[in-house]
C-alpha positions as CSV (number, residue, x, y, z in Angstrom):
1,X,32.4,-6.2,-41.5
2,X,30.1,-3.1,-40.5
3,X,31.1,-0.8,-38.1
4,X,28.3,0.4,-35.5
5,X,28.9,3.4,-34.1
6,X,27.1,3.4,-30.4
7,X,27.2,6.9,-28.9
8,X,27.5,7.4,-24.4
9,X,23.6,7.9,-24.7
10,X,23.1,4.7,-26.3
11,X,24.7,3.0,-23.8
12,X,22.9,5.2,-21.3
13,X,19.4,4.2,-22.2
14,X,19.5,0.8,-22.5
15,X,21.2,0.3,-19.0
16,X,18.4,2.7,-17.8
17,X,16.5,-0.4,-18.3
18,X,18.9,-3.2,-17.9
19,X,18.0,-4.8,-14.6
20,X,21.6,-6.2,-14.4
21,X,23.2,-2.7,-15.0
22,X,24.4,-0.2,-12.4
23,X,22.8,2.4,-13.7
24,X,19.2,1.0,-13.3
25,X,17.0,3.8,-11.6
26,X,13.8,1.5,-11.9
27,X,14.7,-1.5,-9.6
28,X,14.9,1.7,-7.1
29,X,11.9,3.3,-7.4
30,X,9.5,2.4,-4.9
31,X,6.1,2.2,-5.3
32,X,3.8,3.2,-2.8
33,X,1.6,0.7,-1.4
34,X,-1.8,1.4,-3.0
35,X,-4.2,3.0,-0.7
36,X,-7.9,5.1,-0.8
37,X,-8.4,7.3,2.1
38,X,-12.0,9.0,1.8
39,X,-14.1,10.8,4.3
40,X,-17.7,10.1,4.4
41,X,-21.1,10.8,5.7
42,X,-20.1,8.9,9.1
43,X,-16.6,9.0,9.0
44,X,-13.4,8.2,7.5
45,X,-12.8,5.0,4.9
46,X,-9.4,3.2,4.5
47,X,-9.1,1.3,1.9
48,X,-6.0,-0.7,1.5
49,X,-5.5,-3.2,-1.3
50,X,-4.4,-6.9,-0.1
51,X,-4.6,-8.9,-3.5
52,X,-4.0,-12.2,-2.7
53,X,-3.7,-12.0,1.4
54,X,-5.7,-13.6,3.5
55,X,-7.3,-11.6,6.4
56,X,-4.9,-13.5,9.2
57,X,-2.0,-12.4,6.8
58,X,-2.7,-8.7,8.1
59,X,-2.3,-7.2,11.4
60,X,-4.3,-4.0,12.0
61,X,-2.5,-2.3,15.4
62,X,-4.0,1.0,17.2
63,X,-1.9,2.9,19.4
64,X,-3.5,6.4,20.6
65,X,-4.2,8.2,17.3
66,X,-2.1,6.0,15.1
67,X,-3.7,3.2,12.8
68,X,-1.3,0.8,11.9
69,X,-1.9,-1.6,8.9
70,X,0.8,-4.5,8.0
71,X,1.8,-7.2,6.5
72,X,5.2,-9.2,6.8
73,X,6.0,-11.9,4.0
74,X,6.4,-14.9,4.8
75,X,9.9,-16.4,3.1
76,X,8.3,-18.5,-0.5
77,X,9.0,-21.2,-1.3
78,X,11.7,-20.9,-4.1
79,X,10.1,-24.1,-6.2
80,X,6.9,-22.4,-6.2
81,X,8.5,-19.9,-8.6
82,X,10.7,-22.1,-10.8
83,X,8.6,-22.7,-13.7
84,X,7.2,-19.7,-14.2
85,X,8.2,-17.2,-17.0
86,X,6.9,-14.1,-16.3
87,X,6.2,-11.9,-18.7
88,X,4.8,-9.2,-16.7
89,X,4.8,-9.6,-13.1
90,X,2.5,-6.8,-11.2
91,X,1.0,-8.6,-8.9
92,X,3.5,-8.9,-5.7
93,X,2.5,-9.7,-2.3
94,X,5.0,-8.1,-0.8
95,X,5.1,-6.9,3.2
96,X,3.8,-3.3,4.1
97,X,3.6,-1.4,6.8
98,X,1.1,1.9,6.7
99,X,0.8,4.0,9.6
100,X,-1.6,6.7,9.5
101,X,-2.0,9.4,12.7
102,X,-5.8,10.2,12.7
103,X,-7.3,13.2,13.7
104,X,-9.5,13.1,17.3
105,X,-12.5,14.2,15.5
106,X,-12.7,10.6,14.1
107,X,-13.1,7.2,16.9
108,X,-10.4,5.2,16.3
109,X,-11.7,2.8,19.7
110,X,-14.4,2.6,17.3
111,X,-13.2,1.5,14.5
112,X,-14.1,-1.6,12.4
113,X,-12.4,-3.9,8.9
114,X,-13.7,-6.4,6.9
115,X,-11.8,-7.9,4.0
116,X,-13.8,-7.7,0.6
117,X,-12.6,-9.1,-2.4
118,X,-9.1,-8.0,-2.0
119,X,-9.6,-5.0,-0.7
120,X,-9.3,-4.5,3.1
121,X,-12.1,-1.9,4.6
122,X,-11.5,-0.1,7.7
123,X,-14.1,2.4,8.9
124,X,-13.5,4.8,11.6
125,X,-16.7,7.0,12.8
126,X,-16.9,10.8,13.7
127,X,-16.3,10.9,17.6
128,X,-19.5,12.1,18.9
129,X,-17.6,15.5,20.1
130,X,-16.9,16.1,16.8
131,X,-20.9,16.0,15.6
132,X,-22.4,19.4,15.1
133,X,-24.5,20.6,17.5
134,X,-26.8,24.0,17.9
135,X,-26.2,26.3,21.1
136,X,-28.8,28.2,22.7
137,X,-28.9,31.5,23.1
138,X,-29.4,32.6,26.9
């Protein structure tokens, strides 16, 4: 019979990836929900990815200069997932909830989202205060 030495690192590394193990940093990391924030020509752009949502699956909430974007999963149906043997699974649909404070040079009261191919748009203009205008000189 062969002896096989297996050293504390050993050990280590493959609970680092042993979901089952107490040692598994990946099952904590969380990954942010994944967002584009861009300011344009006419305003600011927020776009927030939904894959697989419907648009009545997300609430968009604004209170004074706060945008609030979520979602809250529903409970699945645990038969839906019996059969299947992942062997990747990045595509969750799990609940978010984003909460960006905007700045008053944008129009929040203004604003306006669309859902486009998984993606969900939410424009929000340049308050007309915040346009550039010229002074005269008196």
């Amino acid at each position: 019979m062969e002896t096989v030495l297996v050293s504390p690192f050993d050990i280590l590394f493959r609970n680092f990836f042993d979901s089952r193990s107490n040692f598994n940093v990946l099952e904590d990391v969380k990954i942010p929900h994944p967002v584009n924030i861009l300011e344009t020509k006419d305003g600011l752009v927020f776009e927030i990815a939904c894959t697989g949502l419907s648009k009545d699956q997300v609430e968009i909430n604004i209170e004074h200069d706060v945008l609030r974007v979520s979602h809250n999963k529903e409970a699945a149906d645990p038969s839906e997932y019996e059969d299947r043997n992942y062997l990747v699974r990045g595509i969750t649909k799990k609940a978010f909830n984003l909460g960006y404070k905007v700045a008053s040079r944008f129009n929040l009261s203004k604003a306006d989202a669309k859902m486009e191919n998984g993606l969900l748009i939410i424009t929000v203009p340049f308050a007309p205060e915040a346009q550039p205008k010229t002074l005269q000189i008196k």
